[in-house]
PQR file of N, CA, C, O and H, with PARSE charges and radii, in Angstrom:
ATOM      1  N   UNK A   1       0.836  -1.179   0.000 -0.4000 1.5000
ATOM      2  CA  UNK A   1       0.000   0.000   0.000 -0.0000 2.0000
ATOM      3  C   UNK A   1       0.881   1.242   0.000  0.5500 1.7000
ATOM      4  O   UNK A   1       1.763   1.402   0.844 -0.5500 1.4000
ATOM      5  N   UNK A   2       0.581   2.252  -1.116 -0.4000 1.5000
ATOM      6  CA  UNK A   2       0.877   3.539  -0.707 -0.0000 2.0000
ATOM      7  C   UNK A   2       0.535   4.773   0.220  0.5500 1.7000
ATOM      8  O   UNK A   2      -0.640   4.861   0.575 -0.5500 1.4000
ATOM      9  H   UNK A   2      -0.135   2.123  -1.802  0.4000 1.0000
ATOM     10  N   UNK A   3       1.449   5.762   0.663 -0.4000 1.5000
ATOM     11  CA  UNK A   3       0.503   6.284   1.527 -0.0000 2.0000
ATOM     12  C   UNK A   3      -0.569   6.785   1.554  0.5500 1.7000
ATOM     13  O   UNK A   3      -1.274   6.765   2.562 -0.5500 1.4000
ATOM     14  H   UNK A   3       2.404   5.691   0.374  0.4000 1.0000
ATOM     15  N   UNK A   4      -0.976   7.449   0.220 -0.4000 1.5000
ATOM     16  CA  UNK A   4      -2.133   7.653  -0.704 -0.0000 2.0000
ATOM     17  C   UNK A   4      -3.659   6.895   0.042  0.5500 1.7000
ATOM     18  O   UNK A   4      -4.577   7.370   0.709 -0.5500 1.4000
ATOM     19  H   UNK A   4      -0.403   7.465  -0.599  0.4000 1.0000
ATOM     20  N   UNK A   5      -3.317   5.369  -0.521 -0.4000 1.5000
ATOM     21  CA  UNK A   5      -4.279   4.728   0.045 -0.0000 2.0000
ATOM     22  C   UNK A   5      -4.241   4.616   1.514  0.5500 1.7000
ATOM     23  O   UNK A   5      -5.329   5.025   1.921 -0.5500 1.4000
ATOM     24  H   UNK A   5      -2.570   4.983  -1.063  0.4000 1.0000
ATOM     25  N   UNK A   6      -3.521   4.264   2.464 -0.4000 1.5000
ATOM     26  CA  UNK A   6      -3.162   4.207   3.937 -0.0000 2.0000
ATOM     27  C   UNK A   6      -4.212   5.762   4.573  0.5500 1.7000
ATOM     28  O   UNK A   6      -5.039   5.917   5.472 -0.5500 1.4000
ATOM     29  H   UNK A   6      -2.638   3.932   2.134  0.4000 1.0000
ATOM     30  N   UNK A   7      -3.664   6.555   3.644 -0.4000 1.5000
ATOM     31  CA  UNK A   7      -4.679   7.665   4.483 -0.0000 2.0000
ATOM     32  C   UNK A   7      -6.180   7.849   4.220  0.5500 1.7000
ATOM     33  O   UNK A   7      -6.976   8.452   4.939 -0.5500 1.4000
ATOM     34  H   UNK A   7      -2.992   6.430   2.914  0.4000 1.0000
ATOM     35  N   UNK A   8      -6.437   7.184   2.987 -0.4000 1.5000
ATOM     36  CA  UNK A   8      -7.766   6.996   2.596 -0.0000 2.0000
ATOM     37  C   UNK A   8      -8.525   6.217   3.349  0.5500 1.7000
ATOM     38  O   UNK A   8      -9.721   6.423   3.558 -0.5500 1.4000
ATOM     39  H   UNK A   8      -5.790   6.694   2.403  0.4000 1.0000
ATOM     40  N   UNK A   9      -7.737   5.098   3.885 -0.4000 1.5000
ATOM     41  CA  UNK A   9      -8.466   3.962   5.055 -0.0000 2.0000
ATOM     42  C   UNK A   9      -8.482   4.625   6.248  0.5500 1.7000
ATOM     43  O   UNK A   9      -9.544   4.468   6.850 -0.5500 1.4000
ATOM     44  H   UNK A   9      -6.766   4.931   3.715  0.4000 1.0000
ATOM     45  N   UNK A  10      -7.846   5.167   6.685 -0.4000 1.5000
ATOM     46  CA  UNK A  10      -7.567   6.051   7.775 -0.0000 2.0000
ATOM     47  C   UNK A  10      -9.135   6.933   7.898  0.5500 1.7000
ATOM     48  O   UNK A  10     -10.109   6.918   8.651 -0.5500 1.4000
ATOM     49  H   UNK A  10      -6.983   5.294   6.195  0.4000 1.0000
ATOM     50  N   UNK A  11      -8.786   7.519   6.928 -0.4000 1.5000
ATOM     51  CA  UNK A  11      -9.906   9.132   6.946 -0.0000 2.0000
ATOM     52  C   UNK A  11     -11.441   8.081   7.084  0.5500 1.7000
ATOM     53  O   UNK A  11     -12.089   8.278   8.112 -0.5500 1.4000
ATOM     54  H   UNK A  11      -7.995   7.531   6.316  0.4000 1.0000
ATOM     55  N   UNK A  12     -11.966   7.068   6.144 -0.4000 1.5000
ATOM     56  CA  UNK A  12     -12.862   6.505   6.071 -0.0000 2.0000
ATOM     57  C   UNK A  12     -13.272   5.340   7.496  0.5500 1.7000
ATOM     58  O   UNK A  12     -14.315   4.778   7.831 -0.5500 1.4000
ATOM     59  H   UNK A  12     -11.439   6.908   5.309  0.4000 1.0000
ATOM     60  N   UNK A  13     -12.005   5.357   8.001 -0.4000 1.5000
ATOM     61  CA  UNK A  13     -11.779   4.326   8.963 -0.0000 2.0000
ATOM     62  C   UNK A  13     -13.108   5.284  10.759  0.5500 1.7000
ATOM     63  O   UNK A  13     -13.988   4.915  11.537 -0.5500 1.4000
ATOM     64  H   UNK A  13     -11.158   5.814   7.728  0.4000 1.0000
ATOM     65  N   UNK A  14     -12.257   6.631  10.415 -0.4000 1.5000
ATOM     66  CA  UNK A  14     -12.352   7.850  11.329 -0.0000 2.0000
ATOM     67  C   UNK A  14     -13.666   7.697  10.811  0.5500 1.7000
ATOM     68  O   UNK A  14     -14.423   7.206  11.650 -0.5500 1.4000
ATOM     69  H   UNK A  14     -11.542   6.931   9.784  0.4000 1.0000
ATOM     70  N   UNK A  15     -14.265   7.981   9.579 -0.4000 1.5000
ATOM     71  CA  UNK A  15     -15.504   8.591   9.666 -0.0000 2.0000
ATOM     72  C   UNK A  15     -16.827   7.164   9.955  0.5500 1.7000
ATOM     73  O   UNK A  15     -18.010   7.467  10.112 -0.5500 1.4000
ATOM     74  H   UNK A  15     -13.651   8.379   8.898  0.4000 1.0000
ATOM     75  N   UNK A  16     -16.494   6.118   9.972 -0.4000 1.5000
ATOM     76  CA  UNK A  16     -17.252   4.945   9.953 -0.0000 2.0000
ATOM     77  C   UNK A  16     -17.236   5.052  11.554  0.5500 1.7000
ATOM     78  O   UNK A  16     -18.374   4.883  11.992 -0.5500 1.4000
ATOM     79  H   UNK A  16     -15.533   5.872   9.845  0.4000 1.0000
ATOM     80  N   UNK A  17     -16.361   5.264  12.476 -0.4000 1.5000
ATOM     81  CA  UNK A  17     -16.228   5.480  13.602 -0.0000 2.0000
ATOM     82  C   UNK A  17     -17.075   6.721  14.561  0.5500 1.7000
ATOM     83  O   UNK A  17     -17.383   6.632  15.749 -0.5500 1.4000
ATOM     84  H   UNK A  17     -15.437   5.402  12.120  0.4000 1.0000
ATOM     85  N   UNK A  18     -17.287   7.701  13.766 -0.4000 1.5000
ATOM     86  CA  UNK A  18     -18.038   8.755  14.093 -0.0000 2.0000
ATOM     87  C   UNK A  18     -19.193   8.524  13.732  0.5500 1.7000
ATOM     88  O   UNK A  18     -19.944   9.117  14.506 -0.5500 1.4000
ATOM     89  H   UNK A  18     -17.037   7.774  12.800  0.4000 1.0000
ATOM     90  N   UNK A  19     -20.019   7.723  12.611 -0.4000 1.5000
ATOM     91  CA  UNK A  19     -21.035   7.963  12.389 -0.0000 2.0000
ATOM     92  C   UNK A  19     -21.832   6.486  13.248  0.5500 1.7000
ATOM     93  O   UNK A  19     -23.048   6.336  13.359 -0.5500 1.4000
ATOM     94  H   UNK A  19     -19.409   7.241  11.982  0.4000 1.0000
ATOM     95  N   UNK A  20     -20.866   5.623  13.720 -0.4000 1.5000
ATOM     96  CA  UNK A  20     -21.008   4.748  14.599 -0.0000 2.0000
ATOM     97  C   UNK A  20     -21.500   5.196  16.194  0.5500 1.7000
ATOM     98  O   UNK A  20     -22.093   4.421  16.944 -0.5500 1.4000
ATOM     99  H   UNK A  20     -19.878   5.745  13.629  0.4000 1.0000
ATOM    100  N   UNK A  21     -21.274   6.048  16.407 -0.4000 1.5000
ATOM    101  CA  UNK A  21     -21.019   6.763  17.755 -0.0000 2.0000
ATOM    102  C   UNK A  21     -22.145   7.728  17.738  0.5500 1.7000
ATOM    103  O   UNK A  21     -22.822   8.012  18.727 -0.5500 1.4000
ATOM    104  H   UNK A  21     -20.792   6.678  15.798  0.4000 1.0000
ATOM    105  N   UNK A  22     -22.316   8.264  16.413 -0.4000 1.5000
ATOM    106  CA  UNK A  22     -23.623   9.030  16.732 -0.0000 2.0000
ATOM    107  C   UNK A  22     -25.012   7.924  16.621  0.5500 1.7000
ATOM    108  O   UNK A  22     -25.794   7.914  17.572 -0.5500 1.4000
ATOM    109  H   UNK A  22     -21.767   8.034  15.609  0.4000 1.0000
ATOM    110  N   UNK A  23     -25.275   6.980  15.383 -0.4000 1.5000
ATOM    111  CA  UNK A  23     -26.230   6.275  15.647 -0.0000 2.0000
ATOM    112  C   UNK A  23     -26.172   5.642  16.637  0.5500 1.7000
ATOM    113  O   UNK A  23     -27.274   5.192  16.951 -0.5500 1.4000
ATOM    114  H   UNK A  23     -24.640   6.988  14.611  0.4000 1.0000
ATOM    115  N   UNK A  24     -24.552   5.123  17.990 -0.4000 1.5000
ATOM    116  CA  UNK A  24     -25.384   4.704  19.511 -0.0000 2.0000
ATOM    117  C   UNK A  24     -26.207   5.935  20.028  0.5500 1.7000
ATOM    118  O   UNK A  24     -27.408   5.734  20.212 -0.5500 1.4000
ATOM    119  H   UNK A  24     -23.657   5.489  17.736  0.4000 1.0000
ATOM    120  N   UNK A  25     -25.644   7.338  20.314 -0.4000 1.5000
ATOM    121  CA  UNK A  25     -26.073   8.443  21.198 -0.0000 2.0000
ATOM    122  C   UNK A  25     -27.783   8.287  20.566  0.5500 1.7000
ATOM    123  O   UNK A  25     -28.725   8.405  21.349 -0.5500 1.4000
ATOM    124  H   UNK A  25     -24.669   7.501  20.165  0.4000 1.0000
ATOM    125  N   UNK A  26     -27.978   8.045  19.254 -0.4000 1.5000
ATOM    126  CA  UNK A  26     -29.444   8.307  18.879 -0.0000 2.0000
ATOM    127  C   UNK A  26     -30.081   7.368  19.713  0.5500 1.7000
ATOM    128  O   UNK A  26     -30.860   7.622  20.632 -0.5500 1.4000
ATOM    129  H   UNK A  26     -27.213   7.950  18.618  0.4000 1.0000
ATOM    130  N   UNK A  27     -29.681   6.229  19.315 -0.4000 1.5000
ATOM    131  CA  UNK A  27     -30.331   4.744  19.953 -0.0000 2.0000
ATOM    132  C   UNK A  27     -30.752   4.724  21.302  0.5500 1.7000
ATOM    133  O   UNK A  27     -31.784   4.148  21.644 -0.5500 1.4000
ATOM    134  H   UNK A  27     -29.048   6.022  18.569  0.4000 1.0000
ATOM    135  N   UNK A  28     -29.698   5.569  22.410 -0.4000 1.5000
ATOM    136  CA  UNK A  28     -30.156   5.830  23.673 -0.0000 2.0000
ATOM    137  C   UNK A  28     -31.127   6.455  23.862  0.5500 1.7000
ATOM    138  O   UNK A  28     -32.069   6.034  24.533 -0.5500 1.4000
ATOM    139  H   UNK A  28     -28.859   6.036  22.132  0.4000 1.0000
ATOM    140  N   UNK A  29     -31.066   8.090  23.057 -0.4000 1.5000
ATOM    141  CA  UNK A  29     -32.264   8.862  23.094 -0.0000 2.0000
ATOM    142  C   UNK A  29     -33.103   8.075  22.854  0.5500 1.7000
ATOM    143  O   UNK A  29     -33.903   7.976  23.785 -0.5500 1.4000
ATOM    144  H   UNK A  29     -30.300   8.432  22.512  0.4000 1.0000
ATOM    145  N   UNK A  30     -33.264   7.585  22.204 -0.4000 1.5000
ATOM    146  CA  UNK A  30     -35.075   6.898  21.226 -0.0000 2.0000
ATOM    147  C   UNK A  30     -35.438   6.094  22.694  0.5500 1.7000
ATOM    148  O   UNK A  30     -36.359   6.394  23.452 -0.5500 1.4000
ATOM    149  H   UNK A  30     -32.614   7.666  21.448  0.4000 1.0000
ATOM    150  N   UNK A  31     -34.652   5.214  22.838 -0.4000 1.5000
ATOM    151  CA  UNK A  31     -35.101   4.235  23.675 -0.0000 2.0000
ATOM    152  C   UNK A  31     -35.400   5.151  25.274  0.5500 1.7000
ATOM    153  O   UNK A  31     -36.346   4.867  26.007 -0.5500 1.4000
ATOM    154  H   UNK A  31     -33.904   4.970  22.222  0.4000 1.0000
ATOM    155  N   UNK A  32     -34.695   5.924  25.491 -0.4000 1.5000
ATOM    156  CA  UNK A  32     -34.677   7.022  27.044 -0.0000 2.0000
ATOM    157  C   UNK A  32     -36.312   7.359  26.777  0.5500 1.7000
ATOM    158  O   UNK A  32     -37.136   7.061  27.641 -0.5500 1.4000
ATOM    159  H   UNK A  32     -33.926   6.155  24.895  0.4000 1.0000
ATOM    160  N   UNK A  33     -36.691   7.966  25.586 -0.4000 1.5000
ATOM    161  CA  UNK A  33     -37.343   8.920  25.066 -0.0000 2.0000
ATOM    162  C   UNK A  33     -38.663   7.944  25.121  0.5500 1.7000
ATOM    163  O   UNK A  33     -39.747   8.526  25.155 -0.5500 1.4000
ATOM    164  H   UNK A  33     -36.022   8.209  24.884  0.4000 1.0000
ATOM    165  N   UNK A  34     -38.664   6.157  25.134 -0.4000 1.5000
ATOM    166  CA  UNK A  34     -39.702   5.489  25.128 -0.0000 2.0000
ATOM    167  C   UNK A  34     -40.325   5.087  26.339  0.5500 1.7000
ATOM    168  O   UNK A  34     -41.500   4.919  26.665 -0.5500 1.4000
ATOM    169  H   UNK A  34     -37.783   5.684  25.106  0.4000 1.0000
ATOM    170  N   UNK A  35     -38.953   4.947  27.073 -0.4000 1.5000
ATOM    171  CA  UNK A  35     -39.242   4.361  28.411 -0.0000 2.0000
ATOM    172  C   UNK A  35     -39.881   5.816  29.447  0.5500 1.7000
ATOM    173  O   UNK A  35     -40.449   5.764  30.538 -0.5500 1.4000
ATOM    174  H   UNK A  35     -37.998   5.084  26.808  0.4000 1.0000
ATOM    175  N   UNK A  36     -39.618   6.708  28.831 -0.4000 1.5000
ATOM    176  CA  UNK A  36     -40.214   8.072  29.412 -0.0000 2.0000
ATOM    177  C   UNK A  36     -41.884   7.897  28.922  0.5500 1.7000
ATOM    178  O   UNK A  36     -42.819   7.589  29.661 -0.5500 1.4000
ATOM    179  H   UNK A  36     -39.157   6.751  27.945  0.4000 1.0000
ATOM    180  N   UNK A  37     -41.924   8.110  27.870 -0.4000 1.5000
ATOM    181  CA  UNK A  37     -43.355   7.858  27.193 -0.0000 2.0000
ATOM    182  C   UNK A  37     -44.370   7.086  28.452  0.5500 1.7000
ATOM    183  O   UNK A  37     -45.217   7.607  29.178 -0.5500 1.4000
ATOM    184  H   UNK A  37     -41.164   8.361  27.269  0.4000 1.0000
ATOM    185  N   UNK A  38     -43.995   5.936  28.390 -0.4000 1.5000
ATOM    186  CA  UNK A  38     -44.361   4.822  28.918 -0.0000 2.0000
ATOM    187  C   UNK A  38     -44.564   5.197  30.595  0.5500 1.7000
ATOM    188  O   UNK A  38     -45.517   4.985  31.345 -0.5500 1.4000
ATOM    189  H   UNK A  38     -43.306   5.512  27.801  0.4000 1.0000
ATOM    190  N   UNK A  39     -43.872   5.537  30.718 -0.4000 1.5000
ATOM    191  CA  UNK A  39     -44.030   6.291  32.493 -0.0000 2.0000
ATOM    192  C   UNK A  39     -45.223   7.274  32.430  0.5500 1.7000
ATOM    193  O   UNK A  39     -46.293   7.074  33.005 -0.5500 1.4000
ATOM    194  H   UNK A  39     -43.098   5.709  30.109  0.4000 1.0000
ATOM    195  N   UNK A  40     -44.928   8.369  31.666 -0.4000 1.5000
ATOM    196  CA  UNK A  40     -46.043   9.249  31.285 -0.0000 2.0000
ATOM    197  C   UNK A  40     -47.258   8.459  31.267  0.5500 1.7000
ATOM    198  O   UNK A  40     -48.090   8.858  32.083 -0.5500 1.4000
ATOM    199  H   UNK A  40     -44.059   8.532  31.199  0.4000 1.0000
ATOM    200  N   UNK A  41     -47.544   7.632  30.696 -0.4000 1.5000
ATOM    201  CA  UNK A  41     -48.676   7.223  29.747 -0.0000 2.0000
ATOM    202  C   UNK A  41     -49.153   6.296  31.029  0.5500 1.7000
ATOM    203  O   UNK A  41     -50.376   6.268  31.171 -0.5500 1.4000
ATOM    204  H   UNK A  41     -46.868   7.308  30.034  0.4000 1.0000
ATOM    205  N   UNK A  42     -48.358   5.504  32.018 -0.4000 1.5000
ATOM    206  CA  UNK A  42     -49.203   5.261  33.351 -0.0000 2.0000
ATOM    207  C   UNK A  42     -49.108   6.250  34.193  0.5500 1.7000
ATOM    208  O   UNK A  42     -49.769   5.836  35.146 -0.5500 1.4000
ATOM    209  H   UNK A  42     -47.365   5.527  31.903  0.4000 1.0000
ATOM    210  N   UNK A  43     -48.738   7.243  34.459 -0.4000 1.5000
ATOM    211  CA  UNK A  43     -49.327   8.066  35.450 -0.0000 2.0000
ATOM    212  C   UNK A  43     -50.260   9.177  34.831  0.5500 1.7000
ATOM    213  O   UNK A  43     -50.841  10.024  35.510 -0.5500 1.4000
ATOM    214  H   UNK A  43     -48.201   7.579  33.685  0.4000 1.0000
ATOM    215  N   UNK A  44     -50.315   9.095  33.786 -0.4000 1.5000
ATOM    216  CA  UNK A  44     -51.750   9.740  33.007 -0.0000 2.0000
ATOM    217  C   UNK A  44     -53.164   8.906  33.569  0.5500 1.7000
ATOM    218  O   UNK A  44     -54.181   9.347  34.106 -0.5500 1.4000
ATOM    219  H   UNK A  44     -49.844   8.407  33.235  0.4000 1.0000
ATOM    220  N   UNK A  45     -52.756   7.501  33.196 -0.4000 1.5000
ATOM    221  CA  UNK A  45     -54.215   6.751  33.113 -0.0000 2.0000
ATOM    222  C   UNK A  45     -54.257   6.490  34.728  0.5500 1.7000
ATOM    223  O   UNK A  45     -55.341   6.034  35.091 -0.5500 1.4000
ATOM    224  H   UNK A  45     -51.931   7.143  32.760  0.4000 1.0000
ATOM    225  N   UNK A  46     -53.526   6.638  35.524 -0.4000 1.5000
ATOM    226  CA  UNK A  46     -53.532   6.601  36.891 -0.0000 2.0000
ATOM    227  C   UNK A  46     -54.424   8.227  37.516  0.5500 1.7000
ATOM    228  O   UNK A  46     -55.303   8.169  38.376 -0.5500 1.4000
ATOM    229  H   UNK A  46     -52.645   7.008  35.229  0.4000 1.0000
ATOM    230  N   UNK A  47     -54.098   9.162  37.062 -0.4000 1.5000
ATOM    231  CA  UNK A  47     -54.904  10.530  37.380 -0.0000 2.0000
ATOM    232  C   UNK A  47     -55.907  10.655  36.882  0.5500 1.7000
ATOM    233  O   UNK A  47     -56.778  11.390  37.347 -0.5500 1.4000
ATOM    234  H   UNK A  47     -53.384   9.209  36.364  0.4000 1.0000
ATOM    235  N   UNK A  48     -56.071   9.829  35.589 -0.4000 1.5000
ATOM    236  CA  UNK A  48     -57.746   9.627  35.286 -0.0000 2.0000
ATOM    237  C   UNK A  48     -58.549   8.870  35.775  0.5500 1.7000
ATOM    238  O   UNK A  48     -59.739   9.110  35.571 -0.5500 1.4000
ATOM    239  H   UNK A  48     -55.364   9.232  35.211  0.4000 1.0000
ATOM    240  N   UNK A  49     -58.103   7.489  36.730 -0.4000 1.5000
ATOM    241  CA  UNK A  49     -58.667   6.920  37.103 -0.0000 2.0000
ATOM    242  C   UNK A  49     -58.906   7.408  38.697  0.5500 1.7000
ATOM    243  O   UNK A  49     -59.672   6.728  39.381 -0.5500 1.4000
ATOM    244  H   UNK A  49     -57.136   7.294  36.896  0.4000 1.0000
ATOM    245  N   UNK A  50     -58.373   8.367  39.179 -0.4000 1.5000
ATOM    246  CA  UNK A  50     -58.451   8.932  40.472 -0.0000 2.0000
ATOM    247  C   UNK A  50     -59.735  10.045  40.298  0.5500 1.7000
ATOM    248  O   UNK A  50     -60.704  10.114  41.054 -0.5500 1.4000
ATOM    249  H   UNK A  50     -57.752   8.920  38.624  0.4000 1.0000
ATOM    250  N   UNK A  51     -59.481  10.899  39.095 -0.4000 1.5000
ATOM    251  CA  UNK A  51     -60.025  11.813  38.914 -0.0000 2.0000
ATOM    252  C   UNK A  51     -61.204  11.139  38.781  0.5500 1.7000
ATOM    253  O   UNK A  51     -62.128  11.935  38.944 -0.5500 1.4000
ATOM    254  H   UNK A  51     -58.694  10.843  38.480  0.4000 1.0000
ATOM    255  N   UNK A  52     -61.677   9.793  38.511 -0.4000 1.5000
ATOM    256  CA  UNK A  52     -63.087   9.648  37.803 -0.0000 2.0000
ATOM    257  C   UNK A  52     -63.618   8.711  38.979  0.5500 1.7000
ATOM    258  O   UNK A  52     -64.721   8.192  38.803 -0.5500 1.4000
ATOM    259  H   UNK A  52     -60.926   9.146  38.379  0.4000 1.0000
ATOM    260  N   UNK A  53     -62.842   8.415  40.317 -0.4000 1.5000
ATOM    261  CA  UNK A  53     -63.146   7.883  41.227 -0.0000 2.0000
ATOM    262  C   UNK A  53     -63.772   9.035  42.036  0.5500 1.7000
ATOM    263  O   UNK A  53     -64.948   9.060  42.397 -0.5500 1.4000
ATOM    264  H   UNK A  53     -61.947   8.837  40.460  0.4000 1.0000
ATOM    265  N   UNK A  54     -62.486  10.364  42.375 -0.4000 1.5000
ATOM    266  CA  UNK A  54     -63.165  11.310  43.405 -0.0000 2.0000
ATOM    267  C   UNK A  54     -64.637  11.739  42.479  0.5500 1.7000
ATOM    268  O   UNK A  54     -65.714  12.002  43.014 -0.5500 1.4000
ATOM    269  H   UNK A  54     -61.530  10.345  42.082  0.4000 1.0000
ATOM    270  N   UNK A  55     -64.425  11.734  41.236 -0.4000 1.5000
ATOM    271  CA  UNK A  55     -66.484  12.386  40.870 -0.0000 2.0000
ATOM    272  C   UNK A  55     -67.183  11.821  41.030  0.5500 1.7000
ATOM    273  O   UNK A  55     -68.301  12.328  41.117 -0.5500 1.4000
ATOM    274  H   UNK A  55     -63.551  11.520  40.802  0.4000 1.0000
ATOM    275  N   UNK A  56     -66.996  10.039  41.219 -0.4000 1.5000
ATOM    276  CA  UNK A  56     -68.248   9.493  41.389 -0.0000 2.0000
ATOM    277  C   UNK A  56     -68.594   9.868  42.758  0.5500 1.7000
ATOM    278  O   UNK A  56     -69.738  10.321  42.789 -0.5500 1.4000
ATOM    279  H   UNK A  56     -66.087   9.627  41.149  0.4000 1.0000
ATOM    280  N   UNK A  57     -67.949   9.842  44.055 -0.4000 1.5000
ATOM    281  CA  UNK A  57     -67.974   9.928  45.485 -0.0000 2.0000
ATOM    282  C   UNK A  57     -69.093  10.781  45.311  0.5500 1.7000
ATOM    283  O   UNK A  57     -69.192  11.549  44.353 -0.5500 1.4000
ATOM    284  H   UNK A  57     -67.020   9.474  44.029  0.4000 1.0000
ATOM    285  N   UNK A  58     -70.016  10.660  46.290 -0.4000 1.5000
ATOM    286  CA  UNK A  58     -71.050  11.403  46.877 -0.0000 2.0000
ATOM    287  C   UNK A  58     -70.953  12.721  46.912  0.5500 1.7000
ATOM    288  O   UNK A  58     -71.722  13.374  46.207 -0.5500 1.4000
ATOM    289  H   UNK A  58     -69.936  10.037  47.068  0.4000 1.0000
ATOM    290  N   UNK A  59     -69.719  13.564  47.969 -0.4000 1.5000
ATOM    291  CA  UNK A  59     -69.296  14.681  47.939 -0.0000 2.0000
ATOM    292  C   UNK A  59     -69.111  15.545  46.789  0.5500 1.7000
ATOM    293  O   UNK A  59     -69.410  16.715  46.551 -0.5500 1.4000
ATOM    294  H   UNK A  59     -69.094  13.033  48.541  0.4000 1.0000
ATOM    295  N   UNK A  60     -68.641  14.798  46.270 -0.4000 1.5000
ATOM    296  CA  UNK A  60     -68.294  15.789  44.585 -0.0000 2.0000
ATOM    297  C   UNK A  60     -69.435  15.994  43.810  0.5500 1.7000
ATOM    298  O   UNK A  60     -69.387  16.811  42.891 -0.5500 1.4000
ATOM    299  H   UNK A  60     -68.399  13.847  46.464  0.4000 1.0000
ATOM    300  N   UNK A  61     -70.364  15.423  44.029 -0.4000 1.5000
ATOM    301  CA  UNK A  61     -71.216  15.568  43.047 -0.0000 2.0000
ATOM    302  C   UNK A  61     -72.306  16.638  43.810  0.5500 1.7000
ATOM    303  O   UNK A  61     -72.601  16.859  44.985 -0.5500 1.4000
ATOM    304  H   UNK A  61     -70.402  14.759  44.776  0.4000 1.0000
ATOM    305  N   UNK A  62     -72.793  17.244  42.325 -0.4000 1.5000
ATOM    306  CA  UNK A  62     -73.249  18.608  43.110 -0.0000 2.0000
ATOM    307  C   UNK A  62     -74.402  18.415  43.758  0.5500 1.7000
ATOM    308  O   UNK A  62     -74.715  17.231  43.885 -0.5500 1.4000
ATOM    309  H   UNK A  62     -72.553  17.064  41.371  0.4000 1.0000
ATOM    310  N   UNK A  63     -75.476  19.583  44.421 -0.4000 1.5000
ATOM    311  CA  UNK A  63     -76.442  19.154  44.884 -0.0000 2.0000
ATOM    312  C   UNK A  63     -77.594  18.676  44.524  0.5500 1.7000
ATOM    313  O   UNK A  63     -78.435  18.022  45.141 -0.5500 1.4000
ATOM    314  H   UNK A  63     -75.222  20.545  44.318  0.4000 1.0000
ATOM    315  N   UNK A  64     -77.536  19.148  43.251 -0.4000 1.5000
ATOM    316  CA  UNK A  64     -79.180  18.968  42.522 -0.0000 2.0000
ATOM    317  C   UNK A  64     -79.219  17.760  42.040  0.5500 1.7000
ATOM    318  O   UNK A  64     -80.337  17.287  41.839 -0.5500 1.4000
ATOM    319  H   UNK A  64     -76.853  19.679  42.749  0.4000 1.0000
ATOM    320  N   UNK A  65     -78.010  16.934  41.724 -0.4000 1.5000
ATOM    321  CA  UNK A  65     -77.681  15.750  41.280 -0.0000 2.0000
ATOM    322  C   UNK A  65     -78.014  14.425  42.606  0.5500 1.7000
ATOM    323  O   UNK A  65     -78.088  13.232  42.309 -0.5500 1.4000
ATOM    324  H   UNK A  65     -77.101  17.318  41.888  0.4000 1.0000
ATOM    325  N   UNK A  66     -78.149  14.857  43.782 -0.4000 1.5000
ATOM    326  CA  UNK A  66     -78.212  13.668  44.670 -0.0000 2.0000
ATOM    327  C   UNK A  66     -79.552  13.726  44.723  0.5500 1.7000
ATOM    328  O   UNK A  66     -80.180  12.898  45.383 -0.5500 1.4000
ATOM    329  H   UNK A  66     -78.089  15.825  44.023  0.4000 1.0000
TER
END
């Protein structure tokens, strides 16, 4: 090999390496970004199911309704 080519593997070597490194950093986000979702999405259906417990209760409901 000349040095010609030697630095061509090099430079391509570097950039297969960088673009390696950014699709992990993505891969974390996505997946951080799901397992967040997913948290959200039960303590959503958890405040709706509170919220639709305290309205049924007696108290909450107004007067003209009992």
């Amino acid at each position: 090999m000349n040095v010609q080519t030697n630095a061509d593997v090099r430079a391509v070597l570097s950039f297969v390496e960088e673009r390696q490194e950014r699709l992990r950093r993505t891969s974390l986000q996505v997946n951080e970004h799901r397992q967040r979702r997913t948290v959200r999405r039960w303590i959503g259906r958890q405040l709706v199911a509170l919220g639709s417990r305290l309205a049924n209760e007696p108290t909450m409901r107004p007067v003209r309704a009992r």
